[in-house]
C-alpha positions in Angstrom: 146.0 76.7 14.7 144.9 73.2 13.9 140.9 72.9 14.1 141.4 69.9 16.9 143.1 72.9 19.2 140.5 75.6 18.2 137.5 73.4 19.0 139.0 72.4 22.3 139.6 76.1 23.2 135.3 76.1 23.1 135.4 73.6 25.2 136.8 75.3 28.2 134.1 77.3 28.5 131.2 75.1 28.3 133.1 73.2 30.8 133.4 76.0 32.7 129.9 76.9 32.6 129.1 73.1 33.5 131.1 72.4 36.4 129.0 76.1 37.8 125.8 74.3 36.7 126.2 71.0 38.8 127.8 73.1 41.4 124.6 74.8 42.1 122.9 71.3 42.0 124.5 71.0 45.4 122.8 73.7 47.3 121.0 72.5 49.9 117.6 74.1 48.2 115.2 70.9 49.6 116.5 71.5 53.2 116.2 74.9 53.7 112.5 74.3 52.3 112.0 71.4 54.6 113.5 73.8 57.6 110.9 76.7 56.3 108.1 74.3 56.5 108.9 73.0 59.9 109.4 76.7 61.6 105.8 77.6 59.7 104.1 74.0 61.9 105.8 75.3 64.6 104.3 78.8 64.5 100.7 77.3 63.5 100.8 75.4 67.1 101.6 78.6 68.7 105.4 78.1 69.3 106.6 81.2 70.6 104.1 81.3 73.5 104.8 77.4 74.7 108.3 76.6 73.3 110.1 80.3 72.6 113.6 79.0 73.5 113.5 75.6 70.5 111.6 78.5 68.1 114.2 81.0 68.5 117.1 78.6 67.9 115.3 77.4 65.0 114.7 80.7 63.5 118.5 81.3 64.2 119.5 78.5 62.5 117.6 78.9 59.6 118.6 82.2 59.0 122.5 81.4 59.1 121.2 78.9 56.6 120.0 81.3 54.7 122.8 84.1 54.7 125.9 81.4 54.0 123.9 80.2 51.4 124.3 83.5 49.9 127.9 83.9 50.9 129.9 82.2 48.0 132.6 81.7 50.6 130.6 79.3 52.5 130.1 75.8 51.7 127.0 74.1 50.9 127.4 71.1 53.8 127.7 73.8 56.4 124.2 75.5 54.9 123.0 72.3 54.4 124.1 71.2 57.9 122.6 74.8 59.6 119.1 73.9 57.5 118.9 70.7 59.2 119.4 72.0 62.3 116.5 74.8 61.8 114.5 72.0 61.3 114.9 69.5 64.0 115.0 72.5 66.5 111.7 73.6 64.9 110.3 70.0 65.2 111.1 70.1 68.6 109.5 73.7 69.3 105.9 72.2 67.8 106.4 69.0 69.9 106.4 71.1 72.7 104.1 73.9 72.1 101.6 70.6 71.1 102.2 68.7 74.3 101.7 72.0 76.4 98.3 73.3 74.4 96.9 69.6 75.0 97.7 69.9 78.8 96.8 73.5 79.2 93.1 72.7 77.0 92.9 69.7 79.6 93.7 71.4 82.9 91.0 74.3 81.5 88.3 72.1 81.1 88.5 70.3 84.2 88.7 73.8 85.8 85.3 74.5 83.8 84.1 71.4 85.4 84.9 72.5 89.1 87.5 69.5 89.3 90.4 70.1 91.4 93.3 69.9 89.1 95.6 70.7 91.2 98.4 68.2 90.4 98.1 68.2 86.9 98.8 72.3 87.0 101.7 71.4 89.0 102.7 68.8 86.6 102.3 71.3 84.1 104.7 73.7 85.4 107.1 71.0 85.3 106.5 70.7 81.6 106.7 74.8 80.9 110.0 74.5 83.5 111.4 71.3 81.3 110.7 73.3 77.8 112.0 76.7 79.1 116.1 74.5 80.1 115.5 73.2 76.6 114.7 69.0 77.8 112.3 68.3 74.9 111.5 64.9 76.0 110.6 66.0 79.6 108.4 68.7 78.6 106.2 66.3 76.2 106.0 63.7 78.9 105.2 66.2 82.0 102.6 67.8 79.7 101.1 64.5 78.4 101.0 63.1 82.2 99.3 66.4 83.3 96.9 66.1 80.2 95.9 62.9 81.2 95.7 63.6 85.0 92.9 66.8 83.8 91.0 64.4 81.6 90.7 61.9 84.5 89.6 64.5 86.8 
């Protein structure tokens, strides 16, 4: 064997090894992070009490995530593509569960104040009806409207 066909027959495998290399460049490591984070915001603004439905599809998405990304017959854009998704559903659990703690901190203190908050409770159940079909934006807007309508009070 010439040395030009020897020293490409080294080649192959620190090819080989290369191609796995930048291969595992590709998972989707910064997304399921970003996913992580998100559900961890979400649980801080107490979540699972004001927004269970957008929590548990989060957590469900995140842990498909994380289970294809240890399933080699799984591609990376469909992890990356279920981490995104944990995300944005998480996003939308804290929007909710923040919108919903404002109204409900409102509505008590004009209760503490002997104010009849009546329409801003049934506003309120609105927003908790709203966030229990899964209508993000109606949820954050009935509970902002029945914040503001306790404040006034």
């Amino acid at each position: 064997m010439t040395m030009y066909r020897l020293s490409s027959l080294y080649r192959l495998p620190a090819y080989a090894i290369l191609c796995l290399v930048v291969g595992c460049a590709a998972a989707p490591l910064q997304e399921m992070s970003d996913a992580r984070q998100a559900l961890r915001a979400a649980h801080e603004v107490n979540a699972l009490q004001h927004a269970p439905r957008q929590l548990q599809r989060a957590e469900q998405r995140l842990s498909t995530a994380e289970k294809a990304l240890n399933d080699r017959e799984v591609s990376f854009d469909k992890t990356r593509d279920d981490a995104i998704a944990a995300k944005e559903e998480a996003i939308k659990a804290r929007m909710i569960a923040v919108a919903i703690a404002a109204a409900r901190n409102a509505l008590h203190d004009a209760n503490m104040l002997l104010v009849n908050a009546r329409q801003a409770e049934e506003i309120l159940q609105r927003a908790l009806n709203a966030a229990d079909k899964g209508a993000v934006n109606d949820a954050v807007r009935y509970a902002r409207q029945a914040e503001r309508l306790a404040t006034e009070a």
